[in-house]
TORKEKE-701316 format. One record per residue (C-alpha): x, z, y. Coordinates in Angstrom, 3 decimals, always signed. Each point is the difference from the previous one (the first is absolute). Example, Ala and Ser with C-alpha at 12.3 -4.5 7.8 and 13.67 -1.06 7.14 Angstrom:
! TORKEKE-701316
<vexza u="+12.300" w="+7.800" v="-4.500"/>
<vexza u="+1.370" w="-0.660" v="+3.440"/>
This chain:
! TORKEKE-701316
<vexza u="-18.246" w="-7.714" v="-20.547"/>
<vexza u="+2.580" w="-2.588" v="+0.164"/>
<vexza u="+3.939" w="+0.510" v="+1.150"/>
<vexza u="-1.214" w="-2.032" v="+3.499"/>
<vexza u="-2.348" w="+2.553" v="+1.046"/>
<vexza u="+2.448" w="+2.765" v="-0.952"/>
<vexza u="+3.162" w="-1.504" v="+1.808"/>
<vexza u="-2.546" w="-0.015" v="+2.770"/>
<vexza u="-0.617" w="+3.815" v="-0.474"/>
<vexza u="+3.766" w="+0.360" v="-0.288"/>
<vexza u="+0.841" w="-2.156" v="+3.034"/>
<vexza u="-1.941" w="+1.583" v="+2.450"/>
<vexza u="+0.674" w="+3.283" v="-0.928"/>
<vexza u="+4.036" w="-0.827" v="+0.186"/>
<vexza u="-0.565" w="-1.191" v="+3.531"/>
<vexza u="-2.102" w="+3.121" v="+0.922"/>
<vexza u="+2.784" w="+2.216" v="-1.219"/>
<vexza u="+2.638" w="-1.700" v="+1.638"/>
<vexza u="-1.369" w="-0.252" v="+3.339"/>
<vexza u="-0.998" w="+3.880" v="+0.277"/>
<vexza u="+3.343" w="+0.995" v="-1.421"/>
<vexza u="+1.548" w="-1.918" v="+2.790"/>
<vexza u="-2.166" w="+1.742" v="+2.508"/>
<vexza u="+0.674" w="+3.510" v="-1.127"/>
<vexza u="+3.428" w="-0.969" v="-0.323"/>
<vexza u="+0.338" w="-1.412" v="+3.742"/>
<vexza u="-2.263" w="+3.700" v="+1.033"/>
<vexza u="+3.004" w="+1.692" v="-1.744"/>
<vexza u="+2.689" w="-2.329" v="+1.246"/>
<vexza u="-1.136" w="-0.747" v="+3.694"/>
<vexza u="-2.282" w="+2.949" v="+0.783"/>
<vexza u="+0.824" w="+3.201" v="-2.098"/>
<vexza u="+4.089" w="-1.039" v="-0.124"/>
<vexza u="-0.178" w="+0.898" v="-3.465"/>
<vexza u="+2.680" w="-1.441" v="-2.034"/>
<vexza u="-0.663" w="+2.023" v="-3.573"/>
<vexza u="-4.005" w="-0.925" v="+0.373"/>
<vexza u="+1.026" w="-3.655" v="+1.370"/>
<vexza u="+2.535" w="-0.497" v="-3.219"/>
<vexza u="-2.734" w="+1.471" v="-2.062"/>
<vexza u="-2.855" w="-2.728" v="+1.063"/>
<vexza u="+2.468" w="-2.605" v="-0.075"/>
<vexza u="+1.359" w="+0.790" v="-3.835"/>
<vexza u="-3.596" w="+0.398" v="-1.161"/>
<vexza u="-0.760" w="-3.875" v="+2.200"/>
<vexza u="+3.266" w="-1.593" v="-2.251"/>
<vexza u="-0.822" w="+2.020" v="-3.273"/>
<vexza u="-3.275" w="-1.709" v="+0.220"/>
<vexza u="+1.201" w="-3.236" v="+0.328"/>
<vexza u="+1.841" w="+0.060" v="-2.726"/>
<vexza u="-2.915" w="+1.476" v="-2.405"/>
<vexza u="-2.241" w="-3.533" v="+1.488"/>
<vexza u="+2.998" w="-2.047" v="-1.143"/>
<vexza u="-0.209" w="+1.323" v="-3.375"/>
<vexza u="-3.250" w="-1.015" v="+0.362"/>
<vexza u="+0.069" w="-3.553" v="+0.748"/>
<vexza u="+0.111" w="-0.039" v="+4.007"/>
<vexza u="-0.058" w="-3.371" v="-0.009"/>
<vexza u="-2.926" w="-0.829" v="-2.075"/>
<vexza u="-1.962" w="+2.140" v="+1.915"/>
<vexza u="+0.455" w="-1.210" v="+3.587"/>
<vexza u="-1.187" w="-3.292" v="-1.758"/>
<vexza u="-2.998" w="+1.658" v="-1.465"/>
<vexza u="-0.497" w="+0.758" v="+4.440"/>
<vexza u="-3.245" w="-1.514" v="+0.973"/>
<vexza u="-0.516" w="+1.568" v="+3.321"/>
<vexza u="-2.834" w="-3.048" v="+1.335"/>
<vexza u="-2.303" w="+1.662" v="-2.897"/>
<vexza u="+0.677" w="+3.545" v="+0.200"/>
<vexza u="-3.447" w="+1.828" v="+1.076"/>
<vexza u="+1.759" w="+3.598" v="+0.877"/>
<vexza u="+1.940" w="-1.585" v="+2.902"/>
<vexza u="-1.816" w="+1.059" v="+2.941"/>
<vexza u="+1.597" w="+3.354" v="+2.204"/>
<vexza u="-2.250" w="+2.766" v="-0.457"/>
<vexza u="-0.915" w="+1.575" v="+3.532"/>
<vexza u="+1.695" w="+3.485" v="-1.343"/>
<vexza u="+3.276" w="-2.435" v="-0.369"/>
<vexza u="-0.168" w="-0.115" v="+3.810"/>
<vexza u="-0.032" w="+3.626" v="+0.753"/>
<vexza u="+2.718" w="+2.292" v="+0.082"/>
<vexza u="+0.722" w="+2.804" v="+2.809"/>
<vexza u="+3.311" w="+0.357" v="-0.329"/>
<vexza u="+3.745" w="-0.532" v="-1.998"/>
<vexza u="-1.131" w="+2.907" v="-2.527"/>
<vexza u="-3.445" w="-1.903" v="-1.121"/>
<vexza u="+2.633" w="-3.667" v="-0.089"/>
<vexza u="+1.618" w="+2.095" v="-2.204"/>
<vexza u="-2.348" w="+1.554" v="-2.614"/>
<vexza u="-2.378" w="-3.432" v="-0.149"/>
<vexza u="+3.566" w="-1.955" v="-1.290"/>
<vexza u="+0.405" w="+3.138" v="-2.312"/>
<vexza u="-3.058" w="-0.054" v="-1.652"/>
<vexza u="+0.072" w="-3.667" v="+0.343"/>
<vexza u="+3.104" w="-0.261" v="-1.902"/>
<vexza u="-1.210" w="+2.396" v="-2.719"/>
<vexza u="-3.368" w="-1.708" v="-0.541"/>
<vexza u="+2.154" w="-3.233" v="-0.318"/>
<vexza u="+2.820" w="+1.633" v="-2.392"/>
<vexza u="-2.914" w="+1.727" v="-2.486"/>
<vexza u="-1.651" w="-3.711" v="-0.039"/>
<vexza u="+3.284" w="-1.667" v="-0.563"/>
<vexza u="+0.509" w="+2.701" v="-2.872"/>
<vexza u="-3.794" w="-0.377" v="-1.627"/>
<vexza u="+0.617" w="-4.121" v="-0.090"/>
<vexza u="+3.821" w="+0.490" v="-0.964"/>
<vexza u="-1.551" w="+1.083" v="-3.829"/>
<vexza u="-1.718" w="-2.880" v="-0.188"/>
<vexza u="+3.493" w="-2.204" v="+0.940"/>
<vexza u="+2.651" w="+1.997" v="-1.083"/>
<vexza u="-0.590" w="+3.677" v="-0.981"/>
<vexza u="+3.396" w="+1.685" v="+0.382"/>
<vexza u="+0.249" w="-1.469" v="+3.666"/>
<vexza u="-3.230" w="+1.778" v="+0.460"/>
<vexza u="+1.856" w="+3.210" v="-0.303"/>
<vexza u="+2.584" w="-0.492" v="+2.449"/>
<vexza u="-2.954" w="-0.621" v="+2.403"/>
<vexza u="-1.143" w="+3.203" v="-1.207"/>
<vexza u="+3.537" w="+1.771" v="+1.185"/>
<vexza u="-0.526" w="-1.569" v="+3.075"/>
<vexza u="-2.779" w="+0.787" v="+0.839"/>
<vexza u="+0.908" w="+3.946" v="-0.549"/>
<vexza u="+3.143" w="-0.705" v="+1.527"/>
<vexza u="-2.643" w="-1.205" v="+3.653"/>
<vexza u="-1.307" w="+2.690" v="-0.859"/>
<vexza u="+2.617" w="+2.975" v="+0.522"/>
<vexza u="+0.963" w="-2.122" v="+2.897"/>
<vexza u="-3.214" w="+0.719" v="+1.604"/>
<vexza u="+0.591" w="+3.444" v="-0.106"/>
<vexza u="+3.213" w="-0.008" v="+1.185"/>
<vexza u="-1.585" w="-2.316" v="+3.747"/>
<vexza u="-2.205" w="+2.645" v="-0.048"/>
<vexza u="+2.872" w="+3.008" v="+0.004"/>
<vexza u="+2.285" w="-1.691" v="+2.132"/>
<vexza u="-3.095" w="-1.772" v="+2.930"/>
């Protein structure tokens, strides 16, 4: 496998990340009025970032090629959600699918960034339980 076809991995899998840790952040922020949960999505969101940078952010949003990409299509289960609660637990799990990819694909780049994904990922995770405490 070349490093094209892995930025590609790593690219979409940043932007997946990003975007649900937004969303449960804005749940927390706009919905819940939850400034320690809010803080804590937002830290994990700019911790992130900073792990991709170590990883060469820019040469993977030129390693993009979203005209060719064959997974791009919604899903009908994409569409469906009853209520804030399921918004919130299809980011989460969205987010930690994206972060235990991001970690996998991280060895392959730059292993000791792969752990920090690692520590976030367990650091989503004790947030988690602490939306499902305090919802």
């Amino acid at each position: 496998m070349n490093d094209k076809k892995v930025q590609r991995i790593i690219d979409a899998n940043f932007n997946r990340a990003k975007e649900g840790l937004r969303v449960c952040e804005d749940i927390c922020r706009f919905i819940y009025n939850k400034k320690d949960l809010t803080g804590g999505y937002k830290a994990i969101r700019h911790d992130l970032t900073k792990v991709m940078q170590g990883l060469g952010l820019l040469d993977i949003i030129r390693a993009r090629d979203i005209e060719n990409d064959v997974g791009k299509r919604t899903i009908s289960s994409e569409l469906k959600r009853r209520n804030i609660s399921d918004i919130l637990y299809a980011n989460s799990q969205r987010v930690k699918e994206s972060i235990r990819v991001l970690e996998e694909f991280a060895k392959l780049l730059t292993p000791r960034l792969a752990m920090r994904l690692k520590d976030l990922r367990y650091k989503l995770y004790a947030l988690e339980r602490k939306i499902v405490k305090k919802t």
